[in-house]
Each structure stands twice: as C-alpha cells, then as structure tokens.
C-alpha positions in Angstrom: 10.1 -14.1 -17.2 12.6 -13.2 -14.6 11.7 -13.0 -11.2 13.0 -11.2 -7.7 12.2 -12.1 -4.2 9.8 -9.6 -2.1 9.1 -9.1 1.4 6.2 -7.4 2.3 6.8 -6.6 6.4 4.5 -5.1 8.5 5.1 -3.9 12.5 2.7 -6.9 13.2 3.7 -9.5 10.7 4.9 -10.7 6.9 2.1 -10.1 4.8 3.8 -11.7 1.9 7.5 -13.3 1.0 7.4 -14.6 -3.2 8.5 -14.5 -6.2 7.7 -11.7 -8.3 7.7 -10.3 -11.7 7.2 -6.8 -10.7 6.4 -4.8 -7.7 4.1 -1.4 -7.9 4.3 1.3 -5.3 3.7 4.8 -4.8 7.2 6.3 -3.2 7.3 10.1 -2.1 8.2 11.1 -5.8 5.9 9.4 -7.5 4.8 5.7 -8.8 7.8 3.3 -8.5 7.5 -0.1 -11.0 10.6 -2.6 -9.4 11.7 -5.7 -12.1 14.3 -8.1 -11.8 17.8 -6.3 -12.0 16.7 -2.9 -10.8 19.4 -0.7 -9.3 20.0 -0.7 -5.9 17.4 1.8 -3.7 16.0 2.9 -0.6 13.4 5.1 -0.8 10.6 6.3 1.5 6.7 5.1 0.4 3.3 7.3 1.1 0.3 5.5 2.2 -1.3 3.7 -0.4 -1.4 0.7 -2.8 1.1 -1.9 -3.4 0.7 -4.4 -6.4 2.8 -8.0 -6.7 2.5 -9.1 -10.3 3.4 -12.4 -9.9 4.8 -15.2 -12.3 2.3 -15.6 -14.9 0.4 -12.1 -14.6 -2.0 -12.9 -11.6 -1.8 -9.6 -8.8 -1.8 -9.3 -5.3 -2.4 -5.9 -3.6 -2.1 -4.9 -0.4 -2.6 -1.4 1.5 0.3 0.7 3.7 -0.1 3.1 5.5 3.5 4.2 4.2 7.1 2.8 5.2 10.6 2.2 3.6 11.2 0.7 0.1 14.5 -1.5 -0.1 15.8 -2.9 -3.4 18.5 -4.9 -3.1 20.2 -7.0 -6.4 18.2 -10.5 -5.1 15.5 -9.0 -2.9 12.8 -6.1 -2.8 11.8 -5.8 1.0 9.1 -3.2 2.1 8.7 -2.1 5.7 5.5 -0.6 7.0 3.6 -0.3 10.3 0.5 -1.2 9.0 -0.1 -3.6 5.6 -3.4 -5.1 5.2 -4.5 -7.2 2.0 -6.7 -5.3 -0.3 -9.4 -8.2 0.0 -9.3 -7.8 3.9 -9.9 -3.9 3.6 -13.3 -3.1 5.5 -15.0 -1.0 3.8 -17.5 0.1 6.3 -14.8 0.4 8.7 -12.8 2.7 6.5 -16.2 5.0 5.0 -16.7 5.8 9.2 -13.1 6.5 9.4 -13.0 8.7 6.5 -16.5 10.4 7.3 -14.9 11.1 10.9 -12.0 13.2 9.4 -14.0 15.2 7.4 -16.4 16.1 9.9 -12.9 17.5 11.8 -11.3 18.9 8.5 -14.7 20.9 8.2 -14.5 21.8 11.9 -17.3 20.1 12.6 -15.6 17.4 15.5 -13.2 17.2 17.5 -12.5 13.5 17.8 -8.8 14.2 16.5 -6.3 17.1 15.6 -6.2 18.7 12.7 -3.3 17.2 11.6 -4.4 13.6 12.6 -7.8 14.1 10.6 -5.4 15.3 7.3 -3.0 12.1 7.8 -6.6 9.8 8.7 -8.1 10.9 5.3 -4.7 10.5 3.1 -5.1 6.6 4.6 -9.0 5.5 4.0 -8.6 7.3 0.2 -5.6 5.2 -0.5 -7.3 1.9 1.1 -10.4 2.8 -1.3 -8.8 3.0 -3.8 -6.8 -0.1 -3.9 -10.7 -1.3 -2.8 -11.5 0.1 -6.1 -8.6 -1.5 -8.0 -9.2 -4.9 -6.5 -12.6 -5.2 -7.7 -11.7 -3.7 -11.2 -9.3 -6.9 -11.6 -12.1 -9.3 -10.4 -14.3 -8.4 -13.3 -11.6 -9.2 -16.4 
C-alpha cells in the first residue's frame, strides 16, 4: 500500500512525523480521509480527533483543539496549538473541565465567559470521544 509523510505539529512540540496510509480529520466542512496522491489543500480543522492508519492497519489518534490542514503532493502536515495523544487524554481532568462549562452554560458559574464555556465544552466532547474511540480499538 502506498504511503505519504505526516506531520502532526503542535505550539509545544511534534506529536508525530511517519509514514502513513491514511490520515482522518474532521475539517470545518465535515470529515476529511487524506491517501497517497490527494490533491493539493489547505483547509482549516475543528477541535477533535485525528486518526494515522499506518502501514499495515495499526491507528494512532491524537486530539486538537483545531488548527490548519496542509496537503502537499509528498507530505500531509497538521498545525495545532494543542495536540495530545488519545492514550495521554485524562479523563478526570477533562470530566471537571467539561462539568465546569456546563455549570456556566446553565448560568450556574462564572469561572469563564459564555463564549469560553461554549468553545471549553466543544473541546472535552471531542477529547472523549476520541477517549471513546481509543478504547473501542483496544478491544478488536
């Protein structure tokens, strides 16, 4: 199977530079699947998941909190201020996040704008659910 070089960049380090068979991520317009040979694209992502399938089927995910999408002809580079692992996600850290946002959103606190406590909740749903997705692929 053919293969293209990614870059997974965030504001504090690389979080991943490989060989890939396809690359899964969820731009402004919907879910984006990159092979070998795609066309040339920039494109802005929205927080969430990002999958490597790597040569022989095995996955990596990873979280971001959003960023740019870059397909070049050799190399698939994606810039984001945050990007975690989806095995490093803490879960507890990410439920208290969540549970603070709501309590704004409900107008119960006042810990963050309104605005902040929309953007904070669109973040810990997308790291849950690549939590989710993780441990789905640990049990096949």
């Amino acid at each position: 199977m053919a293969t293209i070089k990614v870059h997974i960049v965030s504001a504090e380090a690389e979080m991943f530079s490989g060989d890939v068979e396809l690359l899964v991520a969820s731009g402004e317009m919907g879910e984006l699947g990159i092979a070998p040979n795609h066309a040339p694209l920039i494109t802005r992502l929205k927080p969430g998941e990002v999958r490597a399938i790597l040569p022989g089927g095995q996955e990596q995910s990873f979280y971001i909190s959003g960023g740019i999408l870059e397909v070049q002809p050799k190399m698939i580079t994606v810039l984001s201020d945050t990007a975690v692992r989806a095995k490093d996600i803490d879960e507890a850290k990410v439920r208290k996040a969540q549970d603070e946002a709501k309590r704004v959103l409900e107008g119960r606190g006042t810990e963050m704008s309104l605005a902040e406590a929309q953007m904070q909740m669109v973040q810990t749903m997308a790291q849950l659910q690549a939590l989710e997705r993780l441990r789905k692929n640990l049990k096949h």
